[in-house]
C-alpha positions as protocol buffer text, in pm:
chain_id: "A"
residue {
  index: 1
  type: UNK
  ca { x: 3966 y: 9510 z: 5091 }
}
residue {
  index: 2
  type: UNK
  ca { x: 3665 y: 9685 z: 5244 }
}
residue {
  index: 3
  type: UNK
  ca { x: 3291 y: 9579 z: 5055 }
}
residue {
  index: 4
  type: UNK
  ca { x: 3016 y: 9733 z: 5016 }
}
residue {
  index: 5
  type: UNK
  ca { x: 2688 y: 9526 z: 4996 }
}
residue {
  index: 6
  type: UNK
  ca { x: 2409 y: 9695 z: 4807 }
}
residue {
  index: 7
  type: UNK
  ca { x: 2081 y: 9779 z: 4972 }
}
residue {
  index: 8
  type: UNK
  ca { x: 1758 y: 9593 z: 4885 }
}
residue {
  index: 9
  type: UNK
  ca { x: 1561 y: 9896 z: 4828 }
}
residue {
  index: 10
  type: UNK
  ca { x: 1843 y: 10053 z: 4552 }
}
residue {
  index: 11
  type: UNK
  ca { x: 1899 y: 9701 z: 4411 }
}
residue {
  index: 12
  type: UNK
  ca { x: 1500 y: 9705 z: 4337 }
}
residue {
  index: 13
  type: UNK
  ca { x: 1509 y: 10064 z: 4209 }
}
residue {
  index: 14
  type: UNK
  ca { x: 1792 y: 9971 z: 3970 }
}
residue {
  index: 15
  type: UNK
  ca { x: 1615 y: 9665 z: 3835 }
}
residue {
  index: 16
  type: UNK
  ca { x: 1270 y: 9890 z: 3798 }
}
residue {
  index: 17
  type: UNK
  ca { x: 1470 y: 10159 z: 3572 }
}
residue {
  index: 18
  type: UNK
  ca { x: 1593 y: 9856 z: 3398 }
}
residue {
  index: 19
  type: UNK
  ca { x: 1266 y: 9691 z: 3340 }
}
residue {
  index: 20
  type: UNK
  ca { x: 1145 y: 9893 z: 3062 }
}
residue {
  index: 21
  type: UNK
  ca { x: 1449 y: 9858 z: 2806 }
}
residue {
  index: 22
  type: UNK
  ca { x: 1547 y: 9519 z: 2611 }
}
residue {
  index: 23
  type: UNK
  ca { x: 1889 y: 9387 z: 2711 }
}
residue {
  index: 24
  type: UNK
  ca { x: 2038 y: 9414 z: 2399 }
}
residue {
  index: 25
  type: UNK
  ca { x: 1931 y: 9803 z: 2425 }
}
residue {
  index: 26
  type: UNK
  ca { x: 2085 y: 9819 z: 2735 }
}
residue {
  index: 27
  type: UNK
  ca { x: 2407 y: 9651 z: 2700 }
}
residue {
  index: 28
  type: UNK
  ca { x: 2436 y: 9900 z: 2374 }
}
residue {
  index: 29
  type: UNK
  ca { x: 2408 y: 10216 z: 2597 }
}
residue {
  index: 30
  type: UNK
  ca { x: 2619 y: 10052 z: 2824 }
}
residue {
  index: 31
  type: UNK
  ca { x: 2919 y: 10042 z: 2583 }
}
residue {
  index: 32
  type: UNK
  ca { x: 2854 y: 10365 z: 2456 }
}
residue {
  index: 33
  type: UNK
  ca { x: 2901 y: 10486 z: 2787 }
}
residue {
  index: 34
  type: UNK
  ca { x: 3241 y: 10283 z: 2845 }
}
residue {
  index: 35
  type: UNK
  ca { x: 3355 y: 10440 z: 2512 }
}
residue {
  index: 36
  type: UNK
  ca { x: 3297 y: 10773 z: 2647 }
}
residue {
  index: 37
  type: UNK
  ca { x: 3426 y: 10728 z: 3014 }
}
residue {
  index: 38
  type: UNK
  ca { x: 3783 y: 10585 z: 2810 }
}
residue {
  index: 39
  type: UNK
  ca { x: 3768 y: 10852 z: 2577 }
}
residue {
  index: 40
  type: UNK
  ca { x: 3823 y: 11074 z: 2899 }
}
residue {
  index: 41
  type: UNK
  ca { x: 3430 y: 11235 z: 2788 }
}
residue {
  index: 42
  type: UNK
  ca { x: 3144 y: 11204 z: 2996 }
}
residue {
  index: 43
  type: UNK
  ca { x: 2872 y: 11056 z: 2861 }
}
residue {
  index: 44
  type: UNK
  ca { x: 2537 y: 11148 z: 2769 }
}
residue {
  index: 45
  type: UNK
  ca { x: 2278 y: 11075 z: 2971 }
}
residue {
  index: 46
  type: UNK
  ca { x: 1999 y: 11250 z: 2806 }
}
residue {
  index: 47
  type: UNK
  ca { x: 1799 y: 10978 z: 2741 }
}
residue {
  index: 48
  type: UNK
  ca { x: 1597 y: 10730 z: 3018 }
}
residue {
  index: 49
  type: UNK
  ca { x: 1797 y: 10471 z: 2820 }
}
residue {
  index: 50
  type: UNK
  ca { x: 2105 y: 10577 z: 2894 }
}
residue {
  index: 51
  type: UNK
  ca { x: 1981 y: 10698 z: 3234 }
}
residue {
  index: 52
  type: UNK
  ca { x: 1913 y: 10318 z: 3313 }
}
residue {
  index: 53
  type: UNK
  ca { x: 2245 y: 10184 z: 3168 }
}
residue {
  index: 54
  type: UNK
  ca { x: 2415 y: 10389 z: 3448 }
}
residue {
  index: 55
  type: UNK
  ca { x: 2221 y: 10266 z: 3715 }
}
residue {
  index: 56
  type: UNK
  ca { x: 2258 y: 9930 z: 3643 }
}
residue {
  index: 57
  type: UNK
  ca { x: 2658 y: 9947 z: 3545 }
}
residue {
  index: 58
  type: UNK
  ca { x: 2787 y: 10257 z: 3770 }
}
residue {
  index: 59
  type: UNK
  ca { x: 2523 y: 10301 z: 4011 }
}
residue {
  index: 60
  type: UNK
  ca { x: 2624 y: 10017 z: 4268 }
}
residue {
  index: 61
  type: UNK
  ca { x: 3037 y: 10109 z: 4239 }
}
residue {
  index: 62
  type: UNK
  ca { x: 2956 y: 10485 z: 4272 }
}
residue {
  index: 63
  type: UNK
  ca { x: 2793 y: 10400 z: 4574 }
}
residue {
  index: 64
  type: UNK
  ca { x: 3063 y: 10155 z: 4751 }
}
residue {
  index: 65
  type: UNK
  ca { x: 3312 y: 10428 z: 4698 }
}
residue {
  index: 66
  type: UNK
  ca { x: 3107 y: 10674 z: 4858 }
}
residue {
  index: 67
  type: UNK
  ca { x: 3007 y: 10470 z: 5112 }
}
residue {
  index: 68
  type: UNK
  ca { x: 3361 y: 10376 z: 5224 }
}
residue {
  index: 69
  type: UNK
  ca { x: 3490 y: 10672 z: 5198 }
}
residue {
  index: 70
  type: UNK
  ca { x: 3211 y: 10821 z: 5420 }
}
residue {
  index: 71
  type: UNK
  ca { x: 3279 y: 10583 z: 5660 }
}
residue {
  index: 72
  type: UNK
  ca { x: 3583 y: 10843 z: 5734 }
}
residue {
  index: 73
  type: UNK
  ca { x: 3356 y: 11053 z: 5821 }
}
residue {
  index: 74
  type: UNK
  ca { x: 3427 y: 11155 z: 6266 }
}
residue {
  index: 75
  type: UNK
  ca { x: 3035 y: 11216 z: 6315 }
}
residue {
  index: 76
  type: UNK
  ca { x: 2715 y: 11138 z: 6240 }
}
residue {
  index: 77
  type: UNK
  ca { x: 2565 y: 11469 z: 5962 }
}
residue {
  index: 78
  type: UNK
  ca { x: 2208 y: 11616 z: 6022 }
}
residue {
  index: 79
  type: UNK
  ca { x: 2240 y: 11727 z: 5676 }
}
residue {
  index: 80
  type: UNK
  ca { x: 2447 y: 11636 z: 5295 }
}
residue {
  index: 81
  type: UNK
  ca { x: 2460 y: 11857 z: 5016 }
}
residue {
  index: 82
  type: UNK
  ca { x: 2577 y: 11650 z: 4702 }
}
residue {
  index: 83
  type: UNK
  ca { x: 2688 y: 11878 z: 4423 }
}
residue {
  index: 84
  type: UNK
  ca { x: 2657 y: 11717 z: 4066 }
}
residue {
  index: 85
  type: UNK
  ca { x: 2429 y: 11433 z: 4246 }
}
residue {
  index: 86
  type: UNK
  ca { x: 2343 y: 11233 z: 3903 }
}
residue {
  index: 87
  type: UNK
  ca { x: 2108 y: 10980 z: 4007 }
}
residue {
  index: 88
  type: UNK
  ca { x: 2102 y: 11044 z: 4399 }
}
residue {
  index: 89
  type: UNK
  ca { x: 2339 y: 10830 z: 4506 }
}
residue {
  index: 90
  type: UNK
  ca { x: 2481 y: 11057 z: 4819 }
}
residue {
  index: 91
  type: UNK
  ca { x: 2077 y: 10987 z: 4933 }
}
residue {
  index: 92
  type: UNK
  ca { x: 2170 y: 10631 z: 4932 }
}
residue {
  index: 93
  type: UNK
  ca { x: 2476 y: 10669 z: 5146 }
}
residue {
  index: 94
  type: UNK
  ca { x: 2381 y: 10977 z: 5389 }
}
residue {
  index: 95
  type: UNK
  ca { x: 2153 y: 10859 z: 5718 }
}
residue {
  index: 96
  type: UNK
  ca { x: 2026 y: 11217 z: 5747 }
}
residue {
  index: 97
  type: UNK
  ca { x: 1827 y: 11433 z: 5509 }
}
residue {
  index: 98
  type: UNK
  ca { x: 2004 y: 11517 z: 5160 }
}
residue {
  index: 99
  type: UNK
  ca { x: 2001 y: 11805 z: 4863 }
}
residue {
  index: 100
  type: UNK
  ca { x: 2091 y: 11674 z: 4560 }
}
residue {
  index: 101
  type: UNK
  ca { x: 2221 y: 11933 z: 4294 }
}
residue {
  index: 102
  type: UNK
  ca { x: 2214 y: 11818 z: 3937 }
}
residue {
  index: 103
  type: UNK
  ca { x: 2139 y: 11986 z: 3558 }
}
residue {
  index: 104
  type: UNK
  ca { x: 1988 y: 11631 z: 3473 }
}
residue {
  index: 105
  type: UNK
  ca { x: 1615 y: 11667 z: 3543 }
}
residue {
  index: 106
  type: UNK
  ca { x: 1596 y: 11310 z: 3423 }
}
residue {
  index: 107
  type: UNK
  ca { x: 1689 y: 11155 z: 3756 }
}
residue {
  index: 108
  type: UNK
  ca { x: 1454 y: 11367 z: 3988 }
}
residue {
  index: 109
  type: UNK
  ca { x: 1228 y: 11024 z: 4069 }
}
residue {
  index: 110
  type: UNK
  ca { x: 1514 y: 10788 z: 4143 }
}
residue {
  index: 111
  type: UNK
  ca { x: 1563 y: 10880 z: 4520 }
}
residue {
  index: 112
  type: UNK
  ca { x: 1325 y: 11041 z: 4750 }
}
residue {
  index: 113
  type: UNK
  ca { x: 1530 y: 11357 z: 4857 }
}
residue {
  index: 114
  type: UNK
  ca { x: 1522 y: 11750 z: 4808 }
}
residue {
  index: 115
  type: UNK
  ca { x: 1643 y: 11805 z: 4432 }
}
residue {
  index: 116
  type: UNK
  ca { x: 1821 y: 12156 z: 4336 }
}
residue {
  index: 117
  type: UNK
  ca { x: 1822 y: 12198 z: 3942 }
}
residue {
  index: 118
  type: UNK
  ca { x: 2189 y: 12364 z: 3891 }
}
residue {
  index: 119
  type: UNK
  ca { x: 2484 y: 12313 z: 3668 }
}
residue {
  index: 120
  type: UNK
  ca { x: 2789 y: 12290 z: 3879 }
}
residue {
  index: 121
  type: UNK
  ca { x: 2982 y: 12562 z: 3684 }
}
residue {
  index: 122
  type: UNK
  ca { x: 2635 y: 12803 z: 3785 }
}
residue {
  index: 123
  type: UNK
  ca { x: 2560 y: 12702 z: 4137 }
}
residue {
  index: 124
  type: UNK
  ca { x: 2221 y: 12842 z: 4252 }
}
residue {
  index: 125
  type: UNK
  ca { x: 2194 y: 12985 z: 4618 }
}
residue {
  index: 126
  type: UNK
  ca { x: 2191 y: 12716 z: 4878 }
}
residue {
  index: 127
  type: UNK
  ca { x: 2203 y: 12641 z: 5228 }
}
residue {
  index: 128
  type: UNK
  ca { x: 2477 y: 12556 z: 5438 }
}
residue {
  index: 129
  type: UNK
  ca { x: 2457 y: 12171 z: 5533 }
}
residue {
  index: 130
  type: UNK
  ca { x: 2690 y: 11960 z: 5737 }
}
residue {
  index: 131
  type: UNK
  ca { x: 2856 y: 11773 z: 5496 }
}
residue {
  index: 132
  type: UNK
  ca { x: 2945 y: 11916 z: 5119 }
}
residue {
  index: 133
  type: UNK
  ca { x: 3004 y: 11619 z: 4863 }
}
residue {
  index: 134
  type: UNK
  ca { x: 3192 y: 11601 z: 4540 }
}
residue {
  index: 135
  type: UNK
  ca { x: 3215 y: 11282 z: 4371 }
}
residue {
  index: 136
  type: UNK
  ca { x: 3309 y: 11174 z: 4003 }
}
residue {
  index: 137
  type: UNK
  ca { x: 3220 y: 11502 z: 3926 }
}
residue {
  index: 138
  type: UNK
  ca { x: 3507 y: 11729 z: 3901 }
}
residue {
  index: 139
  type: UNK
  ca { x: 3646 y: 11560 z: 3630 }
}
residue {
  index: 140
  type: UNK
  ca { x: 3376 y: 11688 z: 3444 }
}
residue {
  index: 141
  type: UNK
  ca { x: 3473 y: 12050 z: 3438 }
}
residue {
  index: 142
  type: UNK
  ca { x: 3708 y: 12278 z: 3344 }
}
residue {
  index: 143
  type: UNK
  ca { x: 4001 y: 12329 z: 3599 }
}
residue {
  index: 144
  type: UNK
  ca { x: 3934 y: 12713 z: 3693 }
}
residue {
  index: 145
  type: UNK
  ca { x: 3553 y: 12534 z: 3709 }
}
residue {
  index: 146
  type: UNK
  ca { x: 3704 y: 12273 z: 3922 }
}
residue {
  index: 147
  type: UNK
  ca { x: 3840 y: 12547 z: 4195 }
}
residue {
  index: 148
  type: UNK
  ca { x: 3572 y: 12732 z: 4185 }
}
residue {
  index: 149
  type: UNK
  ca { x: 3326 y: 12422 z: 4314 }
}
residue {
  index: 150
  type: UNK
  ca { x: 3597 y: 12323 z: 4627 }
}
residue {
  index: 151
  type: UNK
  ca { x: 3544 y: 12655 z: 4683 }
}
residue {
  index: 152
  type: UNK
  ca { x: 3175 y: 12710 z: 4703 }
}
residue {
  index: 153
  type: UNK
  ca { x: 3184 y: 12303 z: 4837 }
}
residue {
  index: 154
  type: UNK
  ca { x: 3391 y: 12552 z: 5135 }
}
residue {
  index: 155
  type: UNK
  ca { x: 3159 y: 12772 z: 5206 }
}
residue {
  index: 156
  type: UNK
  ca { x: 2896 y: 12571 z: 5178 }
}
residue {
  index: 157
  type: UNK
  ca { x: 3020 y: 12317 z: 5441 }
}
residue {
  index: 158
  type: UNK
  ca { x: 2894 y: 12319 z: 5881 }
}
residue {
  index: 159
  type: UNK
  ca { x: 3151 y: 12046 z: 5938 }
}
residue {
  index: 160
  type: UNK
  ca { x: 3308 y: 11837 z: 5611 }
}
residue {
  index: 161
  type: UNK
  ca { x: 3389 y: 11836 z: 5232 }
}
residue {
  index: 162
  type: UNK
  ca { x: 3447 y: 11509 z: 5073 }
}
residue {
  index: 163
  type: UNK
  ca { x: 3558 y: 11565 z: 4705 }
}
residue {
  index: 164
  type: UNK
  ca { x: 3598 y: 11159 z: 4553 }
}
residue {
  index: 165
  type: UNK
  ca { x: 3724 y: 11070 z: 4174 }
}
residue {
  index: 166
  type: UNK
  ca { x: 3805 y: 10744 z: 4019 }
}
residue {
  index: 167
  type: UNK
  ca { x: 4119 y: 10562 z: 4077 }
}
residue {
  index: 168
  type: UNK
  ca { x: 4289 y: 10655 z: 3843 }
}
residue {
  index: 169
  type: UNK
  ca { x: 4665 y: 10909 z: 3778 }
}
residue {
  index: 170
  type: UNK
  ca { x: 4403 y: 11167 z: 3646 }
}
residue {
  index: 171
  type: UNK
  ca { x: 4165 y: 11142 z: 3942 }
}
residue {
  index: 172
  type: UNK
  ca { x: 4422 y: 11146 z: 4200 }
}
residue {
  index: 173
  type: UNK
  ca { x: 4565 y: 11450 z: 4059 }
}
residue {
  index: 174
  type: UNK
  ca { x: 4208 y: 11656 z: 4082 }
}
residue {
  index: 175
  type: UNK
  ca { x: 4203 y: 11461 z: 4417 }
}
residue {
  index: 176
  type: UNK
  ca { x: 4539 y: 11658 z: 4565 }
}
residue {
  index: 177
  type: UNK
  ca { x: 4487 y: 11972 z: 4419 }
}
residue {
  index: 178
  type: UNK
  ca { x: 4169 y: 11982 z: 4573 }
}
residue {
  index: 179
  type: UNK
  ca { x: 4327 y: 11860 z: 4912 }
}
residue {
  index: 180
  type: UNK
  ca { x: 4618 y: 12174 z: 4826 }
}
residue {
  index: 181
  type: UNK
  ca { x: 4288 y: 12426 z: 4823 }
}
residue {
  index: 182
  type: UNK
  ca { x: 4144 y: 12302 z: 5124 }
}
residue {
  index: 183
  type: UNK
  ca { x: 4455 y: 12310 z: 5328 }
}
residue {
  index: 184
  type: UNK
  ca { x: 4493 y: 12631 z: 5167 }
}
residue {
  index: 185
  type: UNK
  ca { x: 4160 y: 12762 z: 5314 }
}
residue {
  index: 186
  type: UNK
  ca { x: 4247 y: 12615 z: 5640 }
}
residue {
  index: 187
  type: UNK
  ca { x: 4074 y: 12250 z: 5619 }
}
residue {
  index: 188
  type: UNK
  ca { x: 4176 y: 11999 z: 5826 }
}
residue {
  index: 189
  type: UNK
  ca { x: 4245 y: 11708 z: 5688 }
}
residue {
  index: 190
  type: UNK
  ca { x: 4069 y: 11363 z: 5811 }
}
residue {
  index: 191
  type: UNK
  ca { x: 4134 y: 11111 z: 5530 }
}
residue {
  index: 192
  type: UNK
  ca { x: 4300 y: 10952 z: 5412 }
}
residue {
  index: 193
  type: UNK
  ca { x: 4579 y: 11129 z: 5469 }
}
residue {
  index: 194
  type: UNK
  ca { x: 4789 y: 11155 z: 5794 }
}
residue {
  index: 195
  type: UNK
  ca { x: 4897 y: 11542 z: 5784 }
}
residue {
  index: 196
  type: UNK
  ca { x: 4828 y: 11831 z: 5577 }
}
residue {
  index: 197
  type: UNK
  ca { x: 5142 y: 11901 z: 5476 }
}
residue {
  index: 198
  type: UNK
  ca { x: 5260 y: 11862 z: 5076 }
}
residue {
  index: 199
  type: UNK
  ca { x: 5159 y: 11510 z: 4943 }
}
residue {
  index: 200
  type: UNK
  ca { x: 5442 y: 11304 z: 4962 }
}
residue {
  index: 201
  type: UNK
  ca { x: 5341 y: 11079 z: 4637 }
}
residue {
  index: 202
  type: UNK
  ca { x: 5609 y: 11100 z: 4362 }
}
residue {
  index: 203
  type: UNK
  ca { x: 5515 y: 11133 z: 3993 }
}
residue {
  index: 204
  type: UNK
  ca { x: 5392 y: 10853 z: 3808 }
}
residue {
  index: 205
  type: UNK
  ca { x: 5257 y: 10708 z: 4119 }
}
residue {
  index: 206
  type: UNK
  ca { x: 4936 y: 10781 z: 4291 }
}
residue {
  index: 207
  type: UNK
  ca { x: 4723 y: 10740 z: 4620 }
}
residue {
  index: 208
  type: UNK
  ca { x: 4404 y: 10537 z: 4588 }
}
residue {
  index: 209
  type: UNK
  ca { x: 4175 y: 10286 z: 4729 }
}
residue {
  index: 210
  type: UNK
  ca { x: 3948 y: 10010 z: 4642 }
}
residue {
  index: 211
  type: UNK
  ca { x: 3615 y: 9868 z: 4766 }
}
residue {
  index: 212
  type: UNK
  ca { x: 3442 y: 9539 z: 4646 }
}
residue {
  index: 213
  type: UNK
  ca { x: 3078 y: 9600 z: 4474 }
}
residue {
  index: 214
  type: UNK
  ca { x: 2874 y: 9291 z: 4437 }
}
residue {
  index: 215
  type: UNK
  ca { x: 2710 y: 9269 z: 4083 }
}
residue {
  index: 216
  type: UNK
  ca { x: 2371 y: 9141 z: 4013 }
}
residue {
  index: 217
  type: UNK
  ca { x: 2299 y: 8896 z: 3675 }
}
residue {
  index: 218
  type: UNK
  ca { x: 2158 y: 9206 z: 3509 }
}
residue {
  index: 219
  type: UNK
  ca { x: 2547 y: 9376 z: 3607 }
}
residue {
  index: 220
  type: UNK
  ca { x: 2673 y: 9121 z: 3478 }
}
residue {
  index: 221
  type: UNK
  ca { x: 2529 y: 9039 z: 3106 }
}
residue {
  index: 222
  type: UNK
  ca { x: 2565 y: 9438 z: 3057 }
}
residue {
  index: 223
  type: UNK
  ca { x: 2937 y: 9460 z: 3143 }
}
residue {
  index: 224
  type: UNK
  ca { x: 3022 y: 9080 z: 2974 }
}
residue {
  index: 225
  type: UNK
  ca { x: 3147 y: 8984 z: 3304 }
}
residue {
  index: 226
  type: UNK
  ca { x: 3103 y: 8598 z: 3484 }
}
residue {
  index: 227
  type: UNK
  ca { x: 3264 y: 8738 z: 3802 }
}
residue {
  index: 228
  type: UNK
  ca { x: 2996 y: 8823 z: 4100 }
}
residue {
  index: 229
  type: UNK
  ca { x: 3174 y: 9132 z: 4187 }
}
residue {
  index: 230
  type: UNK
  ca { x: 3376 y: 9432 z: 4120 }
}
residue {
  index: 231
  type: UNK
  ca { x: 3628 y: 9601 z: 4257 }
}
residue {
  index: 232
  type: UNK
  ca { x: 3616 y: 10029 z: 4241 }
}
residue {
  index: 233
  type: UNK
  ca { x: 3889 y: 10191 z: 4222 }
}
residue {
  index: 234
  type: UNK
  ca { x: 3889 y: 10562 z: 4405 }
}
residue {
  index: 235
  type: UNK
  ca { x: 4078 y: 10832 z: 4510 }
}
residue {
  index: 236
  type: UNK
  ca { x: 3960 y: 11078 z: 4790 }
}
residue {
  index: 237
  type: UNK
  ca { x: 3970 y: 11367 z: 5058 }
}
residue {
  index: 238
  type: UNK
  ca { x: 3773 y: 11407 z: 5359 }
}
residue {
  index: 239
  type: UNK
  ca { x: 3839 y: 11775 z: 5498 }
}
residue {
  index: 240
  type: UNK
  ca { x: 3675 y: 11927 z: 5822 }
}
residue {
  index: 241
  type: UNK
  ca { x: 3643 y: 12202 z: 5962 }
}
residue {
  index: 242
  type: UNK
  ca { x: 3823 y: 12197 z: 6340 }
}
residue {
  index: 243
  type: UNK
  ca { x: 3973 y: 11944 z: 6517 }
}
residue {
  index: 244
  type: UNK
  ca { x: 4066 y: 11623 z: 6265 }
}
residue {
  index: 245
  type: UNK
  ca { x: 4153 y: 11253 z: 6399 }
}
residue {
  index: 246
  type: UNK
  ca { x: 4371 y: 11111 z: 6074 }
}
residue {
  index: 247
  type: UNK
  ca { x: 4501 y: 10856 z: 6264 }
}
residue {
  index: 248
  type: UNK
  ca { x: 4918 y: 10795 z: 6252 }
}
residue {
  index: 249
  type: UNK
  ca { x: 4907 y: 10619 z: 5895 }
}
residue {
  index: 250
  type: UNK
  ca { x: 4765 y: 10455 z: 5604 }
}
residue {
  index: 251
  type: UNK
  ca { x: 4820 y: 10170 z: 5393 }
}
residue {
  index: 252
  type: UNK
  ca { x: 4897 y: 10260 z: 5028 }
}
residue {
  index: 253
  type: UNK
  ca { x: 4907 y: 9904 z: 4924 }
}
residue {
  index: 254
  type: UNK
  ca { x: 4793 y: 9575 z: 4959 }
}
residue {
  index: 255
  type: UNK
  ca { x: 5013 y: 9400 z: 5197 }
}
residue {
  index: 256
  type: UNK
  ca { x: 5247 y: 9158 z: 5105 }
}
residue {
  index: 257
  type: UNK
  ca { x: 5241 y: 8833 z: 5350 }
}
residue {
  index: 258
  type: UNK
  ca { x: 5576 y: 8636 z: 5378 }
}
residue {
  index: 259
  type: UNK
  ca { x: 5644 y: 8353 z: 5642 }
}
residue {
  index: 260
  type: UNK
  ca { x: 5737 y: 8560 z: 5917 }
}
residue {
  index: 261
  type: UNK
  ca { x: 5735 y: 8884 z: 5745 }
}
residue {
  index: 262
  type: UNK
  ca { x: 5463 y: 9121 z: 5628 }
}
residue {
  index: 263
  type: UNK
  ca { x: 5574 y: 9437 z: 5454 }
}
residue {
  index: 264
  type: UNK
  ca { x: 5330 y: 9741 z: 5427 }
}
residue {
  index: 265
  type: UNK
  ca { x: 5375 y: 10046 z: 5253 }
}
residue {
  index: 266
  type: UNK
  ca { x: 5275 y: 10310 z: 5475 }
}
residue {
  index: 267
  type: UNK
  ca { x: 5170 y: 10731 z: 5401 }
}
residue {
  index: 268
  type: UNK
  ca { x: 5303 y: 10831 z: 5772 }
}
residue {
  index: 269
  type: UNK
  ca { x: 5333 y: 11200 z: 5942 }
}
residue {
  index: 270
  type: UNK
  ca { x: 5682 y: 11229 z: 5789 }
}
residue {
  index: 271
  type: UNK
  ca { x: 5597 y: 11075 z: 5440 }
}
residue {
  index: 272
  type: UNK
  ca { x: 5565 y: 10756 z: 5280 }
}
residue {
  index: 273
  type: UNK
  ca { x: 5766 y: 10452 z: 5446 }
}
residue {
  index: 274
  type: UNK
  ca { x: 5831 y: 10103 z: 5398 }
}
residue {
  index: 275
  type: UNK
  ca { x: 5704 y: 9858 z: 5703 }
}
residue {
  index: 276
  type: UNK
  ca { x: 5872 y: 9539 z: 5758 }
}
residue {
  index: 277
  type: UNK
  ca { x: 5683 y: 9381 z: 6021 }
}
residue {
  index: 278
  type: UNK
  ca { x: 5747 y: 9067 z: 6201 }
}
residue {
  index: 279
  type: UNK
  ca { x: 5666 y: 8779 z: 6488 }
}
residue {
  index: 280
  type: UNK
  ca { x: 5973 y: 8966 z: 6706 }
}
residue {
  index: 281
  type: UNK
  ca { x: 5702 y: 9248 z: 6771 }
}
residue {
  index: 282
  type: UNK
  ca { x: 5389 y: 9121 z: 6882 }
}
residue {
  index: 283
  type: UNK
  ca { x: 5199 y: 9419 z: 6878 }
}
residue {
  index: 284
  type: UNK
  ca { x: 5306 y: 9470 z: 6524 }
}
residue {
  index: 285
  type: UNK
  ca { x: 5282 y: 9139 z: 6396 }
}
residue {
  index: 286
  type: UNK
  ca { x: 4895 y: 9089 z: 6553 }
}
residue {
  index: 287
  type: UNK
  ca { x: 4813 y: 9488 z: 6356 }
}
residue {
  index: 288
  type: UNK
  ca { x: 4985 y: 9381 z: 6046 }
}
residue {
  index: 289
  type: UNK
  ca { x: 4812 y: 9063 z: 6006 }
}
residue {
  index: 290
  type: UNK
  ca { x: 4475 y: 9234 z: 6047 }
}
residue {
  index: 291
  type: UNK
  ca { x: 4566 y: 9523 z: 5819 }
}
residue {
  index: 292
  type: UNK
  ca { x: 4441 y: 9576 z: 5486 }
}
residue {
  index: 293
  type: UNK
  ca { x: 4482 y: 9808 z: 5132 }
}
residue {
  index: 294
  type: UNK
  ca { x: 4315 y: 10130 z: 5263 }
}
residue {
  index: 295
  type: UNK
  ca { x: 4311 y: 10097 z: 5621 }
}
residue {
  index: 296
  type: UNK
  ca { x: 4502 y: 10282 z: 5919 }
}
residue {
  index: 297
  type: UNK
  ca { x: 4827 y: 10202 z: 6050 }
}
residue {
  index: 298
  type: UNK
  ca { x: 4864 y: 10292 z: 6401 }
}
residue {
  index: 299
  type: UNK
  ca { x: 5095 y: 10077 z: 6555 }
}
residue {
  index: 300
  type: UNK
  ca { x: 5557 y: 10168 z: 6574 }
}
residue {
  index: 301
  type: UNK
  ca { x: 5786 y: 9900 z: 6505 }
}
């Protein structure tokens, strides 16, 4: 599983947001917020309150999700446009200079970056920019609202859109039909999919990916947790524009290690397969026991 260590300087912005508030206060806001995220609502962050509760509990996984998925990413941006950019996280992530669109004027002095006051469902004019981001956002938003942000994410992208949603059945559904519009609009797909052709995941399953946060004591006493970490759960598209490298496959699953046997479940060119890997191909066997959840599966039995 891929992990996602948490820079000093957003670690010491966190705890600064934090400083002001009480614990208990806190770790109030902080459930509210869990009620709403598992009533399917998204909560309100009107308050610097509940502005801090998010950084502290959300803030760190938003960013290892976006950060591995990014990693995807087959060049270096000049320029990211985040759309629905909360508290700046996409600044965090992008090496290059960022525009961070957001209706929440609350979290303007959280990241050093241009900020674009616009609801997502009224976009204001703005300027094409290498990469186009979407993440935990579109779940937020009507469906025709939904298509009409991939959309504008479209036109607004030089090079790449990466839409990103939580883990979950929901998430991967507003994941893939997102990836279905892109295709549609003649995106290439680079991850984490190997071909652009109709998802191959059946009902009641569905394609995501995890990355290990690290938590700090603050994390911790908010969430009632004694663990030092995290793991998010994600689900994701990267789409360019021109030639994409999606490699030959990816791993769907964690692998499962046997003596003499690892099995992988694989999203190939021709649809999802079953790998049964072992010492009688050495190529294979020295891939599989490297591979991981998540990764890229290159290698033929």
């Amino acid at each position: 599983m891929q992990s996602a260590p948490i820079p000093q300087a957003l670690r010491e912005m966190i705890e600064q947001q934090a400083a002001d508030f009480a614990g208990a206060a806190l770790a109030e806001a902080a459930e509210r917020m869990s009620l709403s995220y598992r009533a399917g609502v998204a909560p309100r962050l009107d308050s610097a309150l509940s502005r801090a509760a998010y950084a502290v509990t959300r803030m760190p996984a938003t960013y290892g999700a976006l950060k591995a998925a990014s990693a995807e990413l087959p060049f270096e941006p000049e320029s990211w446009l985040d759309l629905g950019a909360g508290p700046g996280t996409a600044a965090w992530v992008a090496k290059c200079p960022a525009t961070l669109v957001d209706s929440n004027g609350g979290w303007e002095d959280l990241r050093e970056a241009r900020r674009v006051h616009g609801d997502l469902t009224r976009l204001p004019v703005l300027q094409p920019h290498d990469v186009v981001s979407v993440c935990y956002a579109l779940n937020e938003l009507a469906e025709r609202d939904r298509a009409r942000v991939v959309e504008e994410a479209w036109t607004l992208a030089k090079r790449a859109v990466l839409v990103l949603e939580p883990g979950t059945t929901e998430g991967f559904r507003i994941v893939r039909e997102a990836r279905r519009q892109l295709v549609e609009r003649g995106a290439r797909i680079q991850a984490p999919c190997p071909q652009e052709g109709e998802c191959p995941m059946g009902d009641g399953d569905w394609c995501h990916f995890a990355v290990r946060v690290e938590r700090t004591r603050l994390h911790r006493q908010l969430k009632g947790g004694e663990l030092s970490y995290e793991d998010e759960k994600y689900s994701f598209v990267l789409a360019v524009k021109g030639e994409a490298q999606p490699g030959a496959g990816r791993i769907l699953r964690h692998p499962k290690i046997h003596p003499g046997l690892i099995e992988l479940k694989v999203c190939g060119r021709e649809g999802l397969r079953d790998e049964r890997v072992t010492k009688k191909n050495k190529e294979a066997w020295r891939a599989a026991r490297k591979s991981d959840w998540g990764g890229r599966w290159e290698v033929s039995k």
